[in-house]
Each structure stands twice: as structure tokens, then as C-alpha cells.
C-alpha positions in Angstrom: -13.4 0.3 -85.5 -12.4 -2.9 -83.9 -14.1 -5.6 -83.2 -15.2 -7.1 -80.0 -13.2 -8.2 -77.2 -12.9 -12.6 -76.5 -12.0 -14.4 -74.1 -11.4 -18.1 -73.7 -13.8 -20.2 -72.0 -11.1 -21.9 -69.6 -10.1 -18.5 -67.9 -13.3 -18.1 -66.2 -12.8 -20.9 -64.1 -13.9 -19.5 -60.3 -14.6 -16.8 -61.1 -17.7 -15.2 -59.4 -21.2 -15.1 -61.3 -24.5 -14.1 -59.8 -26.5 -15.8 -61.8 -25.3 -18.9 -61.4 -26.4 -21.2 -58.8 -22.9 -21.6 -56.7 -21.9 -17.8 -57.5 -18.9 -19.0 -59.6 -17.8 -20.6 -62.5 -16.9 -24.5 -61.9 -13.4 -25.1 -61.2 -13.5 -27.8 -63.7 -12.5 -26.3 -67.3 -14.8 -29.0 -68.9 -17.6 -27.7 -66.0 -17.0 -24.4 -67.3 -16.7 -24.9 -71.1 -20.8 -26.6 -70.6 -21.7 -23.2 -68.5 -20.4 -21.3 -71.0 -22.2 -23.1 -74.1 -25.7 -23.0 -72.9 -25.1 -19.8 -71.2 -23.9 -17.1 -73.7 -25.0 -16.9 -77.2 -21.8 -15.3 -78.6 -19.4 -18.2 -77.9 -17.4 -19.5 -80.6 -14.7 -22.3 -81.1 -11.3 -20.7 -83.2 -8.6 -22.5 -84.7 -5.8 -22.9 -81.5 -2.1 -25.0 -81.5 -3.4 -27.0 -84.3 -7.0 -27.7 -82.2 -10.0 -25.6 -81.2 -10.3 -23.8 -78.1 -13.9 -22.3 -77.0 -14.0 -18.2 -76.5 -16.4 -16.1 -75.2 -17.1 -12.4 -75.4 -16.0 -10.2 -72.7 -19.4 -8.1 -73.5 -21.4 -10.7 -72.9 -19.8 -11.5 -69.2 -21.8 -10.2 -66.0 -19.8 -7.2 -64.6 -18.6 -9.1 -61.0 -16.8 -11.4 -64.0 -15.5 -9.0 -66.1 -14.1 -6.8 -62.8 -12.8 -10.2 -61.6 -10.7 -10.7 -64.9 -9.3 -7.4 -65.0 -7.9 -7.5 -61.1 -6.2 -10.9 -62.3 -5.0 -9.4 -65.1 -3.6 -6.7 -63.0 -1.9 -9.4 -60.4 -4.2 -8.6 -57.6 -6.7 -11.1 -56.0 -10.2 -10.2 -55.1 -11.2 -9.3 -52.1 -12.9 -12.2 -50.5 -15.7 -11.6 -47.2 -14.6 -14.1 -44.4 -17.6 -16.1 -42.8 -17.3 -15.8 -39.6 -19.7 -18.1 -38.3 -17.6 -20.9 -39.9 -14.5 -19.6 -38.4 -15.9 -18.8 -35.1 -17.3 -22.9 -35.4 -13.9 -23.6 -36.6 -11.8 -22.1 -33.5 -14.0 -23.5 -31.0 -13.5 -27.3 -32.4 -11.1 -29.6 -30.8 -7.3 -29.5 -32.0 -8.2 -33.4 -33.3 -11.1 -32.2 -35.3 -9.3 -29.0 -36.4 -6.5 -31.4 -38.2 -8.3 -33.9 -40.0 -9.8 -30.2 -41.6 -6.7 -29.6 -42.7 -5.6 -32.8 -43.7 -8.9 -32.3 -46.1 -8.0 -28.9 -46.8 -4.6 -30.6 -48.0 -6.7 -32.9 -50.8 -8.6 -30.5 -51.6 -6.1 -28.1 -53.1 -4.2 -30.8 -54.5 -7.6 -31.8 -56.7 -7.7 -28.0 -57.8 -3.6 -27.9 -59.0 -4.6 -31.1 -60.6 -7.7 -29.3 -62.1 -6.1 -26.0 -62.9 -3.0 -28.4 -65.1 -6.3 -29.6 -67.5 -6.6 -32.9 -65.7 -10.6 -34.8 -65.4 -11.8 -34.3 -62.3 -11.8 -38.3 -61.7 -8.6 -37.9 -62.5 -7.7 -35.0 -60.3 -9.5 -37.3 -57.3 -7.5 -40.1 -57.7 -3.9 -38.1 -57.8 -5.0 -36.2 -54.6 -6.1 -39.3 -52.9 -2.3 -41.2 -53.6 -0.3 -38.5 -52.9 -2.5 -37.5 -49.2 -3.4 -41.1 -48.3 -6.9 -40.7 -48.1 -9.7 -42.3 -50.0 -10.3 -41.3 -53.2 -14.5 -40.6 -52.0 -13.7 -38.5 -48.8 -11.6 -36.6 -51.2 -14.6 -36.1 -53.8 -16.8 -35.1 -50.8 -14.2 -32.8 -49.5 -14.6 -31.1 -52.6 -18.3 -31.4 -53.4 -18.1 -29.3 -49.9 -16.2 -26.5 -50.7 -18.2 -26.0 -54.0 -19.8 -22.5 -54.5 -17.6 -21.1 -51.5 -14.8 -18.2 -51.2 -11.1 -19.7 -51.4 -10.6 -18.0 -48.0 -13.6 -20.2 -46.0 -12.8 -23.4 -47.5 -10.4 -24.9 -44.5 -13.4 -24.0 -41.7 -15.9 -25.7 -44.3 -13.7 -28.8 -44.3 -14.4 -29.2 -40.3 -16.4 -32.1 -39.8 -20.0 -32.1 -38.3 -19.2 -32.9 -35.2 -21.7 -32.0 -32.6 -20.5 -31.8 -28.6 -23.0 -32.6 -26.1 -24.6 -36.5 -26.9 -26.2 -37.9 -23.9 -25.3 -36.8 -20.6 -24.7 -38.6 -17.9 -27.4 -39.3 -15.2 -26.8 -37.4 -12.2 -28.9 -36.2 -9.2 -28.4 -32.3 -8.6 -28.2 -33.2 -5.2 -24.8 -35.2 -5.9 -23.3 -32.4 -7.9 -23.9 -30.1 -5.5 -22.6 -32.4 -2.5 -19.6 -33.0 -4.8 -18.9 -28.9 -5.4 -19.3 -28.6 -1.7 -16.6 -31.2 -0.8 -14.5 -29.8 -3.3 -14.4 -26.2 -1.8 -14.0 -27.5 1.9 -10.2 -27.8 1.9 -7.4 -26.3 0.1 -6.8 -27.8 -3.4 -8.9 -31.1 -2.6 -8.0 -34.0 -4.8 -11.2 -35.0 -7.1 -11.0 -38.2 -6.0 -11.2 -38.2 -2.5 -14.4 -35.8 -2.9 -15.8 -38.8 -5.4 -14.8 -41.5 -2.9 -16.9 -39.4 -0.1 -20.0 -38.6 -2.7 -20.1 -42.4 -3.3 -20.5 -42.9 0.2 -23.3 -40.8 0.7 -24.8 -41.6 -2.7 -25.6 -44.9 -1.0 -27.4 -43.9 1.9 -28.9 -41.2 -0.1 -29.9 -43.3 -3.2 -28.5 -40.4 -5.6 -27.5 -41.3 -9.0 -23.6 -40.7 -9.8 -21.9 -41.1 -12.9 -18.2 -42.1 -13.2 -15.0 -39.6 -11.5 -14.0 -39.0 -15.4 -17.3 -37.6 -16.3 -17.6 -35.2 -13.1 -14.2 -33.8 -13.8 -14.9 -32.9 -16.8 -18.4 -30.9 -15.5 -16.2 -29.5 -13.1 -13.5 -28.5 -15.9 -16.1 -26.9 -18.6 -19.3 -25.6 -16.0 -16.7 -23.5 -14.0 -14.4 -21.0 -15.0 -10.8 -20.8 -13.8 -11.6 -17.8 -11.2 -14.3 -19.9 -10.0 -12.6 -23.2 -9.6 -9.6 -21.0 -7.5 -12.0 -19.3 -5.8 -13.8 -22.2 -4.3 -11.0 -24.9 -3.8 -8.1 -22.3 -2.7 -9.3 -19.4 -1.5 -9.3 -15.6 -2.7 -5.5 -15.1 -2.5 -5.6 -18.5 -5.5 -8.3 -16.3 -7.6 -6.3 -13.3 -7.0 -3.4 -14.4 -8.2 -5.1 -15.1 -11.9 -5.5 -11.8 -12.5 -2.7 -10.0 -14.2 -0.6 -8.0 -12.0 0.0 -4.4 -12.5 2.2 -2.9 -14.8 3.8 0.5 -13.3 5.8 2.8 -14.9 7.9 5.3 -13.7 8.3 7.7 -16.7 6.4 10.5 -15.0 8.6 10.5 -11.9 12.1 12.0 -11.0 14.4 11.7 -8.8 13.2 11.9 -5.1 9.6 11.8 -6.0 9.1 8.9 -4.4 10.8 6.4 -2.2 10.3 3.0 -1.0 11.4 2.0 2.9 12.0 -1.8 4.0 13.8 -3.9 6.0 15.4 -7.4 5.6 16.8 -9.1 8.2 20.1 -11.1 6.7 21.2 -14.3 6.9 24.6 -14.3 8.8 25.4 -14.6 12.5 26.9 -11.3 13.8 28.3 -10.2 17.0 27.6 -7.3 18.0 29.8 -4.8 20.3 28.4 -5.6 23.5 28.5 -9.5 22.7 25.2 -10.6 21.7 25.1 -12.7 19.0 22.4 -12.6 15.9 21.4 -11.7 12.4 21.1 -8.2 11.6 18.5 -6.2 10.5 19.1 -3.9 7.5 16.9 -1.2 6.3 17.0 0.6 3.5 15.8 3.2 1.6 15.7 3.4 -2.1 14.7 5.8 -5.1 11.8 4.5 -7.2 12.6 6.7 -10.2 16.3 5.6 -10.3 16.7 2.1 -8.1 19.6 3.7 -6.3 19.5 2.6 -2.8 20.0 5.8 -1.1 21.1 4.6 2.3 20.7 1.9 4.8 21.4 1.6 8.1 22.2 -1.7 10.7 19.9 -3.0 13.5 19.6 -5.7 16.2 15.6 -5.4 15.0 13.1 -3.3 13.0 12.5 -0.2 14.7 11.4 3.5 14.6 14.5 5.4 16.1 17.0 3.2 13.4 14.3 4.2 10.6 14.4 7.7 12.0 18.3 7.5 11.9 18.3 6.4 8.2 15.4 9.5 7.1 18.0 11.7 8.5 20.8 10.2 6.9 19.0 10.6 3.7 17.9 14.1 4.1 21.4 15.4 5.2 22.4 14.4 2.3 19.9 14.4 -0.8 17.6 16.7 0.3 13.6 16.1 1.5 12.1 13.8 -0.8 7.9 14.2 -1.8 6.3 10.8 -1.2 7.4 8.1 1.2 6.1 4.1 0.0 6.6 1.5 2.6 4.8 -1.6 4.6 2.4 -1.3 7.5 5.0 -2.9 10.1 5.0 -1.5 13.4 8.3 0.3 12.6 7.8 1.8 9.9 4.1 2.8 10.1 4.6 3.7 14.2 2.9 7.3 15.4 6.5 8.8 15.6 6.8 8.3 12.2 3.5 8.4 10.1 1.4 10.3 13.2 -1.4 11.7 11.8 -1.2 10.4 8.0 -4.4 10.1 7.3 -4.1 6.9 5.2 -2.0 5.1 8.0 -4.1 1.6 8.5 -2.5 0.2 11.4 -4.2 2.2 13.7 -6.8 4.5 13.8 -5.8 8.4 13.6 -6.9 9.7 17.1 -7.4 13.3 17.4 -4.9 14.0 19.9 -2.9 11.9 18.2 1.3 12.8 18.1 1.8 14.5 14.8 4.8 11.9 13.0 7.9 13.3 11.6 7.2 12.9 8.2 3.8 14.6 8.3 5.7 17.4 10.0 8.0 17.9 6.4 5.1 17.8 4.7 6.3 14.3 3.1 3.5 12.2 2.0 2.9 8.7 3.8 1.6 5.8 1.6 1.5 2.2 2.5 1.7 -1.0 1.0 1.4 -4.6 1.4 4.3 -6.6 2.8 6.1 -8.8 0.2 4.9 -6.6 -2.8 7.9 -6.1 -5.0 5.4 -4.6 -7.6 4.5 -1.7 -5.6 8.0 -2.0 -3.9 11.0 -2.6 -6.1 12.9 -2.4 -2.9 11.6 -6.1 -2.6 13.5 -6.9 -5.9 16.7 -5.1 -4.7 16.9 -7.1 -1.9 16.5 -10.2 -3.5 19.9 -9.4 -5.7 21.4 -8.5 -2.8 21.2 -11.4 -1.0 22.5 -13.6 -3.4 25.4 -11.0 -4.1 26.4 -10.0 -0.5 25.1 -12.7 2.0 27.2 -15.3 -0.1 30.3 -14.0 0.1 33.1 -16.0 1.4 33.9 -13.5 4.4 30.8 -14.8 5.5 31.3 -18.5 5.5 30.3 -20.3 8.3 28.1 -17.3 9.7 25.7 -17.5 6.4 23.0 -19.6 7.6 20.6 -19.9 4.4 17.1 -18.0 3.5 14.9 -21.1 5.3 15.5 -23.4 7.7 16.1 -26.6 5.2 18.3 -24.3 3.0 21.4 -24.2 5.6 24.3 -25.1 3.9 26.8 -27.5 4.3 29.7 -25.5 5.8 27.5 -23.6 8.5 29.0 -23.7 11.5 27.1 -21.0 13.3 30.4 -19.2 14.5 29.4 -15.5 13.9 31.2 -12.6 12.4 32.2 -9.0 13.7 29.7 -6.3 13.2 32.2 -4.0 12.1 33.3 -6.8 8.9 29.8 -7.4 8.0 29.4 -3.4 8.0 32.3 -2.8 6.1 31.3 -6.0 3.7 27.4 -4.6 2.9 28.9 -0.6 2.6 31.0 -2.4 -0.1 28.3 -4.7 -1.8 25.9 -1.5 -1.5 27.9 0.7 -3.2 28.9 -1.9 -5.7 24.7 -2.4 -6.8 24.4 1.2 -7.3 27.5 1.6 -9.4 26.6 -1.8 -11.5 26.6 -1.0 -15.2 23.9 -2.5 -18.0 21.1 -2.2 -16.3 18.1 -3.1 -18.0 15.2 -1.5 -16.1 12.5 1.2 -17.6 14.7 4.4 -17.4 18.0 2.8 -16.7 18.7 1.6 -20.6 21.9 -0.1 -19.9 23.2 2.4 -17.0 24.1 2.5 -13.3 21.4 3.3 -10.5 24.1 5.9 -10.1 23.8 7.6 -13.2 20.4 7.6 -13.7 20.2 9.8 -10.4 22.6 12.1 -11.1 20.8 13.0 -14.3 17.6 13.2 -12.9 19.5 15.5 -9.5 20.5 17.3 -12.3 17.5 18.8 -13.2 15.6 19.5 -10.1 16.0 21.2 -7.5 16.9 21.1 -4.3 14.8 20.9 -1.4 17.9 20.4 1.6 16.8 20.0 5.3 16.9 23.0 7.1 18.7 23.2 11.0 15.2 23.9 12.1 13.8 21.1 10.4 16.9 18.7 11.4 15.9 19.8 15.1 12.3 18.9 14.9 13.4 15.7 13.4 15.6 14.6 16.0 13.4 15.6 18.7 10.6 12.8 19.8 7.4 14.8 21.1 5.4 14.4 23.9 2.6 16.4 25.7 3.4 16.6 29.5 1.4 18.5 32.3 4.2 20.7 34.4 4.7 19.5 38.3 2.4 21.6 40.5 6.6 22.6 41.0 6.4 24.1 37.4 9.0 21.1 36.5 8.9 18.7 33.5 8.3 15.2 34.3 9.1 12.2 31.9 10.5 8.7 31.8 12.1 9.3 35.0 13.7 12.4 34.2 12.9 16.0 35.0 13.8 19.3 33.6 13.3 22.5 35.5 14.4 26.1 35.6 13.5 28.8 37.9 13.7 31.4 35.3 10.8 29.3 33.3 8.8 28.1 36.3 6.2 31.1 36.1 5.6 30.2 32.4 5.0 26.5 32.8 2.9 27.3 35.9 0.9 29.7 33.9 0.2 27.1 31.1 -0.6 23.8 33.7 -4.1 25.6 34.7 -4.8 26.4 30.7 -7.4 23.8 29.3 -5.5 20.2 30.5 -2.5 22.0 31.4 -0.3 20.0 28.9 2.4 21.6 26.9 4.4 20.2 23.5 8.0 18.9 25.0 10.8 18.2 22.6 13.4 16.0 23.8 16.1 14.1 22.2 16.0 9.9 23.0 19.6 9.8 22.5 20.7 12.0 25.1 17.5 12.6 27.5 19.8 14.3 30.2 20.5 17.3 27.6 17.8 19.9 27.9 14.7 20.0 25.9 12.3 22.8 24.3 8.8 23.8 25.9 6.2 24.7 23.5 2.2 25.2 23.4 -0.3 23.0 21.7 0.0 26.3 18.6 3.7 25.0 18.6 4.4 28.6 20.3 8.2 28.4 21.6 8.3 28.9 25.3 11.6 27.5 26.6 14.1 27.0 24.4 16.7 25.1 26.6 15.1 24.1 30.0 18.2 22.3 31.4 17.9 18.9 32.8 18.0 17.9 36.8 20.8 15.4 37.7 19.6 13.1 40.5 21.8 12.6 43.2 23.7 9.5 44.9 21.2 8.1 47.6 24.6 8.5 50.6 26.4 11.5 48.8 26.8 13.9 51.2 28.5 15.9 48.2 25.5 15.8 45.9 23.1 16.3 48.8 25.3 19.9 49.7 24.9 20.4 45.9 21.5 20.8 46.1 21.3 22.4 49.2 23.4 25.1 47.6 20.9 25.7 44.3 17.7 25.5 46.9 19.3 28.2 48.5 20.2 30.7 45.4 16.3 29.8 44.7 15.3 30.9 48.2 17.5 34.1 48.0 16.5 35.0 44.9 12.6 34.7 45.4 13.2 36.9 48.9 15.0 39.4 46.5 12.0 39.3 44.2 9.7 39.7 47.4 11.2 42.4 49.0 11.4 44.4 45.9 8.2 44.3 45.5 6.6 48.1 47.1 4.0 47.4 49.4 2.6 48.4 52.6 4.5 48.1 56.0 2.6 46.0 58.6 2.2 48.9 60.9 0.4 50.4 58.0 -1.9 47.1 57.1 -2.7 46.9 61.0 -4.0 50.5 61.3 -6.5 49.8 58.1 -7.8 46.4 59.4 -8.1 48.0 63.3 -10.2 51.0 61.5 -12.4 48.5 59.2 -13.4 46.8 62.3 -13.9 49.7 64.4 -16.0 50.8 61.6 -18.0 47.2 61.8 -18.8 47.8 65.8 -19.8 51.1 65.3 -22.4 50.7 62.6 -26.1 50.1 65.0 -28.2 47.0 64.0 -31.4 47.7 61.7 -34.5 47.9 63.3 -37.8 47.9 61.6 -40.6 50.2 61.3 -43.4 48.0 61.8 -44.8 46.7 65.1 -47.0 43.3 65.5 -50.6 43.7 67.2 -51.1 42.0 70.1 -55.0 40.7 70.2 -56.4 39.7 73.1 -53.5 39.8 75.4 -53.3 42.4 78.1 -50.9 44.6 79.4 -47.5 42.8 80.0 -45.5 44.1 83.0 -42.1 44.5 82.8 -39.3 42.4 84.1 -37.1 43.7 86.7 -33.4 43.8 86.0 -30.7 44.5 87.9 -28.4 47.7 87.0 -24.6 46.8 86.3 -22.4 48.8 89.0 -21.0 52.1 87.3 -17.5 50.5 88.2 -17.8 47.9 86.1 -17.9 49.8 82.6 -14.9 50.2 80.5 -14.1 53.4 79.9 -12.8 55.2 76.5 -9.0 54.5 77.8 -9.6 51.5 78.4 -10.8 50.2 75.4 -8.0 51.7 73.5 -5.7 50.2 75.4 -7.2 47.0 74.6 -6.9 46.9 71.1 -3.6 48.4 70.6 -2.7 45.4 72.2 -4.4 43.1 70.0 -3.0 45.2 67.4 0.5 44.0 68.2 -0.4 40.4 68.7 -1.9 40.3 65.2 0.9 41.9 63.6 3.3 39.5 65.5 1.3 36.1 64.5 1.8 37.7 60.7 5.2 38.1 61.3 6.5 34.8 63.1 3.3 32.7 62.7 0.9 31.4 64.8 1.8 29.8 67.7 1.3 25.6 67.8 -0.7 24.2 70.5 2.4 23.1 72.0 3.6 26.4 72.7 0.7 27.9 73.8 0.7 25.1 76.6 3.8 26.0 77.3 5.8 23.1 75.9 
């Protein structure tokens, strides 16, 4: 059986013990070698390198000790507990205070090294004091400090007790809030002019103020950033502190959403009828890809060139799902977005024009102008400016991004529209065909390829003739002539073929009907349908107006008012009905009938009271010669008879002729 298990004395030095005032053994061998004497019973001197070295058995250590030992014999280092009160103290002192901890911390270990190599401790002091530069009794109270404390909390121990706050200056609440208040009246108001104005009223007030360094730095620490922004530049100022969004486009695809803008370059163009200025160009781009899809050239921002571009797009991607774009009066107009339901330039009326993306079933969102974050659009027309606008075709036209950027060479003399087409359809095509990009889903490829992987896997959602129609086609509600003719922007479209239809609908509810016509060409014909979107003319052709001293175009006219007069009297006289001879035998028998029929009489008589007996009147008795007799009579009303039927027939006569004029 072997005996117990020893350990010398200098081994235990930091190593924890309960029961011990500090918690561990003195880093000081000779501190240790006293603990150990008049600690354990079993300690022993042996025989060691021709001296005596003290030993200690491993029985009679505590068991934190003896489970310290064996992890260093191991190699690994006890786990120490982190204070973090220190540490928290620590992080929140000054950078100044935070190094002369360090510079402490420094000393400190170089007294332990010194320690751990078997020097004295006044020894160890003095070595750590020459070779740091400090004195030799900050470096013995550096140590002192750390004493009885885990390895890993000694630097934030070192920190010295330096207490913020000491007196604060005197200052009337009155002033500090007269101060805040002149701070937040302008934008970004200089400290010192709001001091130079609280002095002044300080005077006549008699309020205490302290010095300008002393309120700028209660201004700096009683406020937080947000705050400070918020009150001396606005919201936009606090705003822009927060973080701005990041966006990813991982779950998208191709077409899932697009972005719409417009930029208006900065060249000098003329265009084909000689006016002179700096084109618009608006664009539409994929979000999932960057590919600009198409773009189109403008004197101005407007919704029948955005309406050409959509259509460009459709006829040859497809119908995309989501539409992204500003609130300008362009792009976010009625015959675009009508009827969107988040569309915040106006109000959504209920008898409001239905736009044409609402009518594809393409959903309208809207952001805020200049946000490249929720329009990469922005972005692409930032690189395009610098890559396209600058190119030496364009010297002399290129006239700068801002007024005081005009460069030096401008001479204002403009370009042709058809070079600075053919110039952008170039630089275009070139952005989208650009290798290495470096965006989320690009990885070093082209705008190009990226969407004709993603096209790859979808499919395809292509722009049907019917669709292509309604898309053209601007839409208004007309009410029909009391003619049964369509009236609008001084144009009007009638048929007589169609005139019973439109007549019909004008005394329906407000009479209006659904009128599809194209802006382009608004002497073609147009289509006619109901409020359901029921079809009711397809094609009603449109009327050409006629030269004011055209005899020609006034025979032209006579001519189709004649086929409509013919062709009416056709209609009329096929029509069965009864000849007049027929209607004037019914009307003379319906009033003979009213003559015939005796007046009512009634059955009751009044009493007469108190009157007497009334004698009656004499009349005289009409000559037998004067009655009409049966012949007579029917003589008489043949003849009106015939004068009836003739006032049908020709009309009746003006007073004119019946004077005999």
C-alpha cells in the first residue's frame, strides 16, 4: 500500500481556498509557505537540490484546491465568474481613466512574473516600477488591490475611483429651458449664438448662467441623439438616424415586381419639330434581376409615354404582378392607377375611371420620390448618368447635374434626338449586358443573365389582343346626343345602324355609356360599351367635319342625310299599319259615339220651402226650317272627315295661309 500523496508548498500559490480570508492562496511563495505552516498539520520540509523544500499533503487540501491542481496538471485553467459590475463600471469610464487601468494592469503582472521566478515581493515591486515607469508605491497599491480577486477581474479592479458628477454648476431652470428653446428655433442653431441671446435675457431676467462650455456639455449628455435632431433639425434629421432598411429580394422572380421612374438627362436635345431641351427618360426595371426592361424618350413626364413604355414591356415580356413607383402626377394619374386603392395622390372616387393597370389585375404600390431603397431604379440611374450623359458625343450639349456643376466646355449647342436615342439604346443595352455584378442574386453576372434564368423558370403570362386593346384605349363615360351621336373633345362618332342602341341607353339611369377611344388617332372609330362593360358597338365610325366654303363636303353630306332619310321612309313604310281612310272612320265613330251618349241626371230633387209656385218662362219655338236634318249632318262630317285626314297628311296650315298669304 503506498503512502500518501505530497505536494510542495510553492504550487499552491493562487490557488482558490474557502477558508482563507481572500479565497486563495498568496501569490507570494514565502506568503504561501506561512499559510501553509500554521495551516495544515501534515506539512513537512524534505531534503531538495542540496536544500529543503516545504510539502504538503494533497489529503489534507480543501477539495476547490485539490480540483484546482489537477485541471493545471491537466493544462486547463479554471473557470473564472466575471464581475460584471466591475466591468459594466469599467466600460462606462472615460478612455483616459480606462488607460491608466491598464498601465496598472501592466505593473501588476509584471510584480507576479517577478513573483512566480521566486523573487521578494519588495523586490518584485521595485523591478515592475523601473521597467513601467511608475512609482514603486502605486505599484504596491495596484497590487494590494487586486488581492483575493479572479485573474479575469483584475484590469476593471485597477480603474481608479473616480466619481463623475462633483458640483454642478448654478443654473436657473428658467435659463435652461430658454436655452433648449432657442436651440430648437432654427435649423442646426450654433450654441453660441443661443448663449449670446440667453445672456441677454439673463440680464433683464436676473437668471443664473453658467459658462457656454458647461451648457454644451448638459446639452451633450441630458439629450439623446434622436432628441438633439429632433429639436434643432427637424424629423427628416431624427429620421435619418435610424437604420435604413435592408430588403432582400431572394423570395422574388423575375417580373414579380417592377419599379417605374423617370429622369430627366442632362443634355440639350433637338427635337424633330425644333424645340430645343433636355429629355425625359423613363424607365422601367426588374427588381428581382436589375435589368432595365425598357425605356422610352419624352419632352416631359407623362401618362400616354408611361402608357407607351407598359405596352412596350408587355409585348414583349409578358404582364408582370406588382408595379412600384413614385406618387408623381404621371405615373400615379387616374388613367393609370384609377381605382388602386392605395393610390395617395388623390382620393379614390366612386365613379372614378378604372386605370389600366387595375384593369390587368397588376398591383399598384407607391413610394416616396428619391428612395433608392425601395427603388433600385434610383441607383440605376445614378450609374447611368455618369456612364451615358458623359460621353463625348454629348460634349457641349452635357450641361451638368446642378446649376454650379456646368462644365467647362458647355456650350449649350444641342444634339439630334435621333444621336442621343441611338447613344442611350447603346449605353442601355450595354448596363444590362455588364458582367461582375455584385448585387444580392447577381454573384458576379449580367442583369441579363440573371433574367433569363429566372424567365426560365416561370411562366408566361403574354398580353392578350384583347388586353392590348383595352390598354391602348383611354376610357371615358359620355351621355349620347339627344341625335344618338357620341360627343368628345370635339369629335363625334355616329352610326345610323347604332343610333337606336345609344338612344335606348341615354334615358337608362344618367344615360352615360363606357367609350373606348384611341388618343393617338381619335378620328378612327371607337367601341360603345355599358357601365357592366357589355359590348354595344364595336366600330362606331368617326364623323369628318367639313370645310366651312366646301361646296364639295357640303354635297357630301347632303348625300349621307339623304340615304338616312331614305332609309328611315323604307323602314316607315314597311311597317303594316292602318290606312288613313281606315283611322278616320274609327275616330269619326268614337266621336259619334261621345255625342250620342245623354248626360246623367240625378234621381233626387231639392225641396223648395216656403216659395210658391213658380210660373214658367215663355220661350220662343225655333222655326221647323231651321233644324238640320239626318242628311245634313252627314254631309257635314264627311266633310270634316276629309279636312282631318288632309291636315294629317300635309300638315296644318300656318296662319299665313289661312289668311291667304
Amino acid at each position: 500500500m503506498s503512502g500518501p500523496e505530497y505536494i510542495d508548498a510553492n504550487s499552491l500559490c493562487g490557488l482558490p481556498a474557502k477558508f482563507l480570508k481572500n479565497g486563495t492562496f498568496p501569490l507570494d511563495p514565502r506568503w504561501t509557505r506561512k499559510v501553509v505552516k500554521e495551516t495544515f498539520r501534515t506539512c513537512s520540509q524534505i531534503p531538495s537540490n542540496g536544500g529543503r523544500r516545504l510539502v504538503v499533503a494533497m489529503s489534507e487540501l480543501p477539495d476547490e484546491t485539490r480540483a484546482a491542481l489537477r485541471l493545471r496538471e491537466l493544462g486547463l485553467a479554471e473557470p473564472e465568474a466575471m464581475n460584471s459590475a466591475i466591468w459594466q463600471s469599467f466600460e462606462a469610464a472615460t478612455p483616459k481613466l480606462r488607460e491608466r487601468a491598464r498601465a496598472r494592469f501592466v505593473a501588476v503582472r509584471k510584480v507576479r512574473s517577478f513573483v512566480d521566478q521566486g523573487q521578494p515581493l519588495a523586490s518584485a515591486y521595485e523591478a515592475a516600477a523601473t521597467e513601467t515607469g511608475q512609482n514603486v508605491w502605486t505599484v504596491q497599491r495596484a497590487w494590494r488591490a487586486v488581492q483575493g480577486l479572479p485573474y479575469c477581474d483584475w484590469l476593471p479592479a485597477l480603474l481608479p475611483n473616480y466619481v463623475p458628477g462633483g458640483r454642478r454648476a448654478e443654473m436657473s431652470d428658467d435659463a435652461w429651458r430658454y436655452f433648449i428653446g432657442r436651440m430648437a428655433e432654427g435649423s442646426d442653431q450654433p450654441a453660441a449664438a443661443a448663449y449670446r441671446d440667453l445672456v441677454k435675457a439673463a440680464k433683464r431676467k436676473g437668471w443664473a448662467v453658467p459658462s457656454l462650455k458647461t451648457l454644451q456639455r448638459r446639452w451633450k449628455h441630458e439629450f439623446g441623439a434622436a432628441t438633439k435632431a429632433q429639436l434643432t433639425s427637424g424629423p427628416k434629421a431624427a429620421d435619418a438616424l435610424f437604420p435604413a432598411m435592408q430588403r432582400s429580394v431572394t423570395s422574388l422572380a423575375a417580373l414579380d415586381v417592377v419599379n417605374l421612374d423617370g429622369r430627366k438627362a442632362d443634355v440639350f436635345v433637338r427635337w424633330e419639330d425644333g424645340e430645343i431641351g433636355r429629355p425625359v427618360v423613363i424607365a422601367l426595371q426588374d427588381v428581382f434581376s436589375r435589368k432595365m426592361l425598357g425605356w422610352v424618350y419624352a419632352k416631359s413626364e407623362n401618362a400616354d409615354a408611361t402608357k407607351r413604355l407598359l405596352l412596350k414591356v408587355m409585348r414583349e415580356h409578358g404582364r408582370f404582378r406588382k408595379l412600384r413607383t413614385d406618387n408623381s402626377r404621371a405615373f400615379a394619374s387616374r388613367k393609370i392607377s384609377g381605382g388602386a386603392p392605395n393610390r395617395f395622390r388623390w382620393k379614390v372616387i366612386e365613379d372614378e375611371l378604372t386605370g389600366l393597370l387595375p384593369q390587368l389585375g397588376i398591383d399598384v404600390g407607391f413610394a416616396l420620390p428619391a428612395n433608392g431603397r425601395a427603388k433600385p431604379i434610383e441607383r440605376a440611374f445614378r450609374d447611368l448618368a455618369s456612364d451615358i450623359d458623359r460621353r463625348p458625343e454629348f460634349q457641349g450639349a452635357y450641361c451638368g447635374n446642378a446649376p454650379d456643376a456646368k462644365p467647362e466646355d458647355f456650350t449649350g449647342t444641342p444634339v439630334d434626338i435621333a444621336l442621343f436615342r441611338e447613344i442611350y439604346d447603346e449605353g442601355m443595352a450595354s448596363h444590362n449586358e455588364r458582367s461582375g455584378r455584385r448585387t444580392e442574386i447577381a454573384c458576379g453576372r449580367s442583369f441579363d443573365q440573371v433574367f433569363a434564368e429566372s424567365r426560365a423558370n416561370q411562366p408566361d403570362r403574354p398580353l392578350l389582343p384583347e388586353q392590348e386593346r383595352y390598354f391602348r384605349y383611354e376610357t371615358a363615360y359620355l351621355k349620347p346626343t339627344p341625335q344618338g351621336a357620341i360627343r368628345h373633345q370635339d369629335h363625334m362618332w355616329f352610326s345610323p345602324e347604332h343610333q337606336d342602341v345609344l338612344l335606348r341607353y341615354r334615358q337608362v339611369g344618367d344615360g352615360k355609356v363606357r367609350v373606348l377611344f384611341d388618343p393617338d388617332n381619335l378620328s378612327g372609330a371607337v367601341m360603345v360599351e355599358d357601365k357592366d362593360r357589355r359590348l354595344l358597338v364595336a366600330a362606331l365610325p368617326c364623323l369628318r367635319k367639313g370645310r366651312f366654303d366646301s361646296t364639295e363636303d357640303a354635297r357630301a353630306y347632303g348625300r349621307a342625310k339623304s340615304q338616312y332619310r331614305k332609309a328611315a321612309k323604307r323602314k316607315a313604310e314597311a311597317v303594316r299599319r292602318m290606312s288613313r281612310v281606315e283611322l278616320a272612320a274609327i275616330d269619326a265613330e268614337a266621336r259619334a259615339a261621345r255625342t250620342s251618349t245623354p248626360a246623367p241626371t240625378s234621381n233626387l230633387v231639392e225641396p223648395a220651402f216656403g216659395v210658391g209656385p213658380k210660373r214658367p218662362k215663355a220661350t220662343a219655338l225655333e222655326p221647323a226650317s231651321l233644324r238640320p236634318t239626318p242628311e245634313m249632318e252627314a254631309n257635314f262630317r264627311k266633310t270634316l272627315d276629309r279636312m282631318e285626314a288632309y291636315r294629317r297628311e300635309h300638315g296644318a296650315p300656318t296662319s299665313r295661309r289661312r289668311l291667304g298669304a
